[in-house]
DSSP file (Angstrom, degrees, kcal/mol; ACC not computed):
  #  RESIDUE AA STRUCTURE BP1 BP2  ACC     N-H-->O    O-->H-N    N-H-->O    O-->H-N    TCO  KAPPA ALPHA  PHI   PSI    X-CA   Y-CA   Z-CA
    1    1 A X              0   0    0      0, 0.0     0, 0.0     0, 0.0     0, 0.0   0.000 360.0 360.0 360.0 132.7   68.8   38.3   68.5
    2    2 A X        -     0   0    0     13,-0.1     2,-0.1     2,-0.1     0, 0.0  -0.293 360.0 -94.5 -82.2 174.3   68.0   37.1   72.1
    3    3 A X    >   -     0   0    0      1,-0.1     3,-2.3     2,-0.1    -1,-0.0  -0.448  35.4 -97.0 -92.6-173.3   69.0   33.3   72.9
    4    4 A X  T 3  S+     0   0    0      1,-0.3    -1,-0.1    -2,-0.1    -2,-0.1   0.729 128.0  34.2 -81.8 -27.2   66.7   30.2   72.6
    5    5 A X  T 3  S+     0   0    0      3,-0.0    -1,-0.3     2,-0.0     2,-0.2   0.078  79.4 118.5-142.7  39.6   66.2   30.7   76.5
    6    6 A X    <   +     0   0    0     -3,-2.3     8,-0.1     1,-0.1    -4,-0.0  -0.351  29.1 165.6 -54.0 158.7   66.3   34.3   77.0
    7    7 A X        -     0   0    0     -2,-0.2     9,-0.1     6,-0.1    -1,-0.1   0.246  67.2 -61.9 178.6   2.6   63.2   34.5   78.2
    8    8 A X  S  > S+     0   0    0      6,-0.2     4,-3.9     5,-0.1     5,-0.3  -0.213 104.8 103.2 113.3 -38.0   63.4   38.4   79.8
    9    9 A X  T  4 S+     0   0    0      1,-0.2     5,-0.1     2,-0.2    -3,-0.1   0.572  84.0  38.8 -83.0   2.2   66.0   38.1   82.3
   10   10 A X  T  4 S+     0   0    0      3,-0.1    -1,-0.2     0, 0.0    -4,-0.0   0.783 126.8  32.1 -82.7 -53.7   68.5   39.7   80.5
   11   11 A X  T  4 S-     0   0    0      2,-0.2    -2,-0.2     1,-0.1     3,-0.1   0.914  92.2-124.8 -67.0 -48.4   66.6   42.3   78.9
   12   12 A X  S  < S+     0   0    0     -4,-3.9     2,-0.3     1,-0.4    -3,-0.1   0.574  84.3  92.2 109.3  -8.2   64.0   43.1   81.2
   13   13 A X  S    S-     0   0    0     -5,-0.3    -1,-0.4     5,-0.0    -2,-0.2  -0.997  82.5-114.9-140.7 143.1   61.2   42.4   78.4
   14   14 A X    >>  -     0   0    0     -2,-0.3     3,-6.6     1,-0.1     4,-2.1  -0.376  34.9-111.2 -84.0 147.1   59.7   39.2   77.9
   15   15 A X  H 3> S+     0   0    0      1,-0.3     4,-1.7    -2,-0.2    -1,-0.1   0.721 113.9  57.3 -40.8 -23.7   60.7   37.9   74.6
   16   16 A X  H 34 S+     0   0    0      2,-0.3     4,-0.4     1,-0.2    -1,-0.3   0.250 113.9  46.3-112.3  14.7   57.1   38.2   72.8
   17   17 A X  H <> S+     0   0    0     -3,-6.6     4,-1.9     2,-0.1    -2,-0.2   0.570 104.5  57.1-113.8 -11.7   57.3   41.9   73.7
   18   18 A X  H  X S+     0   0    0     -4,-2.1     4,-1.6     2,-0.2    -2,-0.3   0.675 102.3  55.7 -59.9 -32.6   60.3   42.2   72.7
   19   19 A X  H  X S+     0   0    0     -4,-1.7     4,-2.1    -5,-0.4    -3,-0.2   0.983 107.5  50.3 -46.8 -77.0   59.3   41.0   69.2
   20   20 A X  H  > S+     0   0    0     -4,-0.4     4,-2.0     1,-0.2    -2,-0.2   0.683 103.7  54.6 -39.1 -39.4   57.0   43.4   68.9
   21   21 A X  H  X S+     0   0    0     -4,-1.9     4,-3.4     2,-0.2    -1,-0.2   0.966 119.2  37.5 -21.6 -68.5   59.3   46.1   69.9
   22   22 A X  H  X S+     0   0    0     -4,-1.6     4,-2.6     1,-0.2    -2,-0.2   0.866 112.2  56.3 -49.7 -36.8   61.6   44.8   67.0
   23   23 A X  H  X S+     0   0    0     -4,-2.1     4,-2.4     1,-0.2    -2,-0.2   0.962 114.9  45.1 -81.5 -49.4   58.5   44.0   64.5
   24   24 A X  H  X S+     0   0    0     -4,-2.0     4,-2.6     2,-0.2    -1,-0.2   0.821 112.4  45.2 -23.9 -74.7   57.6   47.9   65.1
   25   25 A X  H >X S+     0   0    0     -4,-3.4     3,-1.7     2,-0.2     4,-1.5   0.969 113.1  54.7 -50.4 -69.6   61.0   49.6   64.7
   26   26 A X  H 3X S+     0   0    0     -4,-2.6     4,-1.8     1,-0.3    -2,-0.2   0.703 108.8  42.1  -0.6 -63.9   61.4   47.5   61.8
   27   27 A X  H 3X S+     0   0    0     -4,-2.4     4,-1.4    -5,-0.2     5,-0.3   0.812 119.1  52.7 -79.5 -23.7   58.0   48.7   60.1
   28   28 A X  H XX S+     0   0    0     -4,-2.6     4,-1.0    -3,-1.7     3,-0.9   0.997 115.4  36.2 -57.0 -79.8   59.1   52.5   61.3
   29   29 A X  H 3X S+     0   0    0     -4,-1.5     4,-2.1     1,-0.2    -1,-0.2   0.814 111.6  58.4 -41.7 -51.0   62.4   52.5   59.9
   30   30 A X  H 3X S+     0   0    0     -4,-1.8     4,-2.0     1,-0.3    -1,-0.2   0.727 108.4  49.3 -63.0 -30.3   61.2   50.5   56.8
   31   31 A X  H <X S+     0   0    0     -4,-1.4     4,-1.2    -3,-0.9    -1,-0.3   0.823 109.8  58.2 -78.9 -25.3   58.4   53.7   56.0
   32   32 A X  H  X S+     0   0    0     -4,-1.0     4,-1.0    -5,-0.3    -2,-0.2   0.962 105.3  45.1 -67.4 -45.9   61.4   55.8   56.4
   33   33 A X  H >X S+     0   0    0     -4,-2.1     4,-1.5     1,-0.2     3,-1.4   0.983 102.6  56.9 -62.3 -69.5   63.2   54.3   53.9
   34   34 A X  H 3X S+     0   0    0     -4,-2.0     4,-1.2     1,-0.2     5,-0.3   0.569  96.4  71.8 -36.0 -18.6   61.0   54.0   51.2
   35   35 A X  H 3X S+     0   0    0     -4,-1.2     4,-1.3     2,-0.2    -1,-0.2   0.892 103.9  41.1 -60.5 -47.7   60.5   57.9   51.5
   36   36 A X  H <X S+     0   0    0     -3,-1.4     4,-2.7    -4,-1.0     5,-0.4   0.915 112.8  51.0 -76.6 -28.5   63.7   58.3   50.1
   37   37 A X  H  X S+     0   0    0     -4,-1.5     4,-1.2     2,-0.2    -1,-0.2   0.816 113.5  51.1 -81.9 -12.4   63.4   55.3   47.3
   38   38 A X  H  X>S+     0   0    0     -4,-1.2     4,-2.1    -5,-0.2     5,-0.5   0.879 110.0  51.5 -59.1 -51.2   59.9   57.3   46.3
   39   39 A X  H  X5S+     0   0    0     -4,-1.3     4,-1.5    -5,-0.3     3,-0.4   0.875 114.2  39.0 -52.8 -78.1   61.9   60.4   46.1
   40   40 A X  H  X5S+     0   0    0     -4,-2.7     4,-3.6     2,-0.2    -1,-0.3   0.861 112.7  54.5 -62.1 -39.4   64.2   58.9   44.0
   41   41 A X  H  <>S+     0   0    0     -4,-1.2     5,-2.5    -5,-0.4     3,-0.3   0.979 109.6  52.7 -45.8 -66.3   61.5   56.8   41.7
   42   42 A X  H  <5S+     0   0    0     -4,-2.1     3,-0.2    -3,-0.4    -2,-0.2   0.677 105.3  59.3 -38.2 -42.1   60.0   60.1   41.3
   43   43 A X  H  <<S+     0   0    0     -4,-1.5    -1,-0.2    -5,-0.5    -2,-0.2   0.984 110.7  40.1  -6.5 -74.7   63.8   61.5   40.0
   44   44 A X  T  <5S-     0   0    0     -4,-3.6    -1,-0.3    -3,-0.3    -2,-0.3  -0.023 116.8-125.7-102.9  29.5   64.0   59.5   37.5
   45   45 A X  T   5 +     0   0    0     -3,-0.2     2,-1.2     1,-0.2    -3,-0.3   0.697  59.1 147.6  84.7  33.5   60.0   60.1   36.8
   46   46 A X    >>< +     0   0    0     -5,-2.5     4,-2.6    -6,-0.3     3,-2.0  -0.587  20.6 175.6-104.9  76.2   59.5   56.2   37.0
   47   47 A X  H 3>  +     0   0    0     -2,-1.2     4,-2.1     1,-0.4    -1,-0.2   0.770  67.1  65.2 -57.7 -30.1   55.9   56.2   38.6
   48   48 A X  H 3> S+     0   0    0      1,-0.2     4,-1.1     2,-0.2    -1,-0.4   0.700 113.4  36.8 -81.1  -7.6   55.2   52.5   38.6
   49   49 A X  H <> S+     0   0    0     -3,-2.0     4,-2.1     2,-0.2    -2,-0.2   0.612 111.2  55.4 -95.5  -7.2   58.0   52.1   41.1
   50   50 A X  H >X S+     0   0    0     -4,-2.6     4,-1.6     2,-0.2     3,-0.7   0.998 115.1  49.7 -54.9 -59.6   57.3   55.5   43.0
   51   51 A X  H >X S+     0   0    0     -4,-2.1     4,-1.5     1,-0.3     3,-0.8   0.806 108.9  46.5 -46.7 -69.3   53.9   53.5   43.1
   52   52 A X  H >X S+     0   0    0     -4,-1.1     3,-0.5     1,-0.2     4,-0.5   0.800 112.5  47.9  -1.6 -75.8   55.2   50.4   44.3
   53   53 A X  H << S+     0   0    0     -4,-2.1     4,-0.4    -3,-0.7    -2,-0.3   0.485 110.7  56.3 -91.3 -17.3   57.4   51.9   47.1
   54   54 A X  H << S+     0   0    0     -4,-1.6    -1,-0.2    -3,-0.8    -2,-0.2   0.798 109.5  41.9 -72.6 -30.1   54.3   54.2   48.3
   55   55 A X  H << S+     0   0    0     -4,-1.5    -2,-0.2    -3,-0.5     4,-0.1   0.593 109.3  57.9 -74.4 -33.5   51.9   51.4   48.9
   56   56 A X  S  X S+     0   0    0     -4,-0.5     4,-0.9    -5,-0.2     5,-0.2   0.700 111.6  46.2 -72.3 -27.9   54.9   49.2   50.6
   57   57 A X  H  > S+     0   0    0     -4,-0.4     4,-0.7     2,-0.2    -2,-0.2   0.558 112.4  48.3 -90.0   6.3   55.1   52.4   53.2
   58   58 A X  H  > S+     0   0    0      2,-0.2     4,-0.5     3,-0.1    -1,-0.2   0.424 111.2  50.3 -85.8 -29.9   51.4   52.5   53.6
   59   59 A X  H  > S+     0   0    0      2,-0.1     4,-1.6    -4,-0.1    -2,-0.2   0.650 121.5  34.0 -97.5 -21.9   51.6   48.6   54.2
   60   60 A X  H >X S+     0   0    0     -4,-0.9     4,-1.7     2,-0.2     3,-1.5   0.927 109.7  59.3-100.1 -51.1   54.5   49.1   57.0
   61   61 A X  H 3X S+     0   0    0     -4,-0.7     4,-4.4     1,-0.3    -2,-0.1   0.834 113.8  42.8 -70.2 -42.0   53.3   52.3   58.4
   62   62 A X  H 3X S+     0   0    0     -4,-0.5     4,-1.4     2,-0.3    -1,-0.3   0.983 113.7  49.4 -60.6 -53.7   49.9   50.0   59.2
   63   63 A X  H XX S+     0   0    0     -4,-1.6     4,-2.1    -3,-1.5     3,-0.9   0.991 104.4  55.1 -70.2 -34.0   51.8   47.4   60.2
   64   64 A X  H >X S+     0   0    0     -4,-1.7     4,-1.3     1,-0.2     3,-1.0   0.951 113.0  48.8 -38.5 -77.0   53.8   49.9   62.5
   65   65 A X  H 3< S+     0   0    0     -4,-4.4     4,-0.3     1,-0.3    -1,-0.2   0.498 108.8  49.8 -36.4 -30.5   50.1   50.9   64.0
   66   66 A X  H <X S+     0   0    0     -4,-1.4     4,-1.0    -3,-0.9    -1,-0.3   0.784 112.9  44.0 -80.5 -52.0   48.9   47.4   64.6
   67   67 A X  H XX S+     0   0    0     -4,-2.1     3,-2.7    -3,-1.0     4,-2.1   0.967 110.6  60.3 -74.2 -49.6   52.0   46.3   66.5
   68   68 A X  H 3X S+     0   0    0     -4,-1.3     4,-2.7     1,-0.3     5,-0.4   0.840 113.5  35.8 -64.5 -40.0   51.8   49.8   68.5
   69   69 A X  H 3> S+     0   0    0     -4,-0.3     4,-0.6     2,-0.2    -1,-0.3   0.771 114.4  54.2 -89.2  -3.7   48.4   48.9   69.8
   70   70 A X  H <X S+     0   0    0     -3,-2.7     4,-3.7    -4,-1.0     5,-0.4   0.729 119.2  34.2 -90.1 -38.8   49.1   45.5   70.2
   71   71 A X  H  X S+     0   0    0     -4,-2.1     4,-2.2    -5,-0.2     5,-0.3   0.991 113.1  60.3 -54.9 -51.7   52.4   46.5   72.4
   72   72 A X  H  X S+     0   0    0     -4,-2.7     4,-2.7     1,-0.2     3,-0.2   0.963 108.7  41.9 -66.2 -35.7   50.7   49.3   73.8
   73   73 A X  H  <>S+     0   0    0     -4,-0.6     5,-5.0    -5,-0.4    -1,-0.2   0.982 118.6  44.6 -50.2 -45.5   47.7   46.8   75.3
   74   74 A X  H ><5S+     0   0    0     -4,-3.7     3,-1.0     1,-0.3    -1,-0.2   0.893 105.0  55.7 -75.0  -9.8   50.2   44.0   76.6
   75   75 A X  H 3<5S+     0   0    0     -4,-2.2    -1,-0.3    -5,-0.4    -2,-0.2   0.819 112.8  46.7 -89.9 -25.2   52.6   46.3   78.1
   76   76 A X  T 3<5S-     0   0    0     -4,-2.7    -1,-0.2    -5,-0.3    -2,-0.1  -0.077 130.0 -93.5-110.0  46.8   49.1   47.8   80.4
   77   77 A X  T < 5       0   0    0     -3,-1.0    -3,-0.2     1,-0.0    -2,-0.1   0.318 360.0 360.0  68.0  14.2   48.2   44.3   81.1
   78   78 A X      <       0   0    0     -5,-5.0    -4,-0.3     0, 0.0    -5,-0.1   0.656 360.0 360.0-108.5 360.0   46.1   43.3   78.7
C-alpha cells in the first residue's frame, strides 16, 4: 500500500492511477477465482451457489471493464 504522501515518485504512477491498476487486477484475479468456486459448486451439484459465484464473476469481470476504460483514458490524457 503506497504511503499517505506517495504521491508517484516512487512508483512512477500517480497514486489515483495506481488505484485503478490495483482496483482492476483485483476484479481480474477475483473472476478467476470464482471459476474454480463455480466448478466446485457445480461438484457438489449445489446450483444456488454455482449461481451466486457466476453473477459475482459477471459483476467483477464488469467492473474489470469499467476500470480498463477508465485507466485506459487517463493514462492517454484524458
Amino acid at each position: 500500500m503506497p504511503s499517505e504522501t506517495e504521491t508517484g515518485g516512487v512508483t512512477g504512477t500517480q497514486d489515483k492511477d495506481y488505484n485503478l491498476i490495483w482496483y482492476v487486477e483485483a476484479c481480474l484475479s477475483n473472476a478467476l477465482r470464482l471459476e474454480d468456486y463455480i466448478q466446485d459448486a457445480e461438484r457438489s451439484k449445489d446450483t444456488e451457489v454455482a449461481e451466486l459465484f457466476r453473477k459475482a464473476q459477471a459483476d467483477s469481470r464488469k467492473g474489470a471493464e469499467i476500470g480498463k476504460k477508465l485507466l485506459r483514458a487517463r493514462l492517454n490524457g484524458g
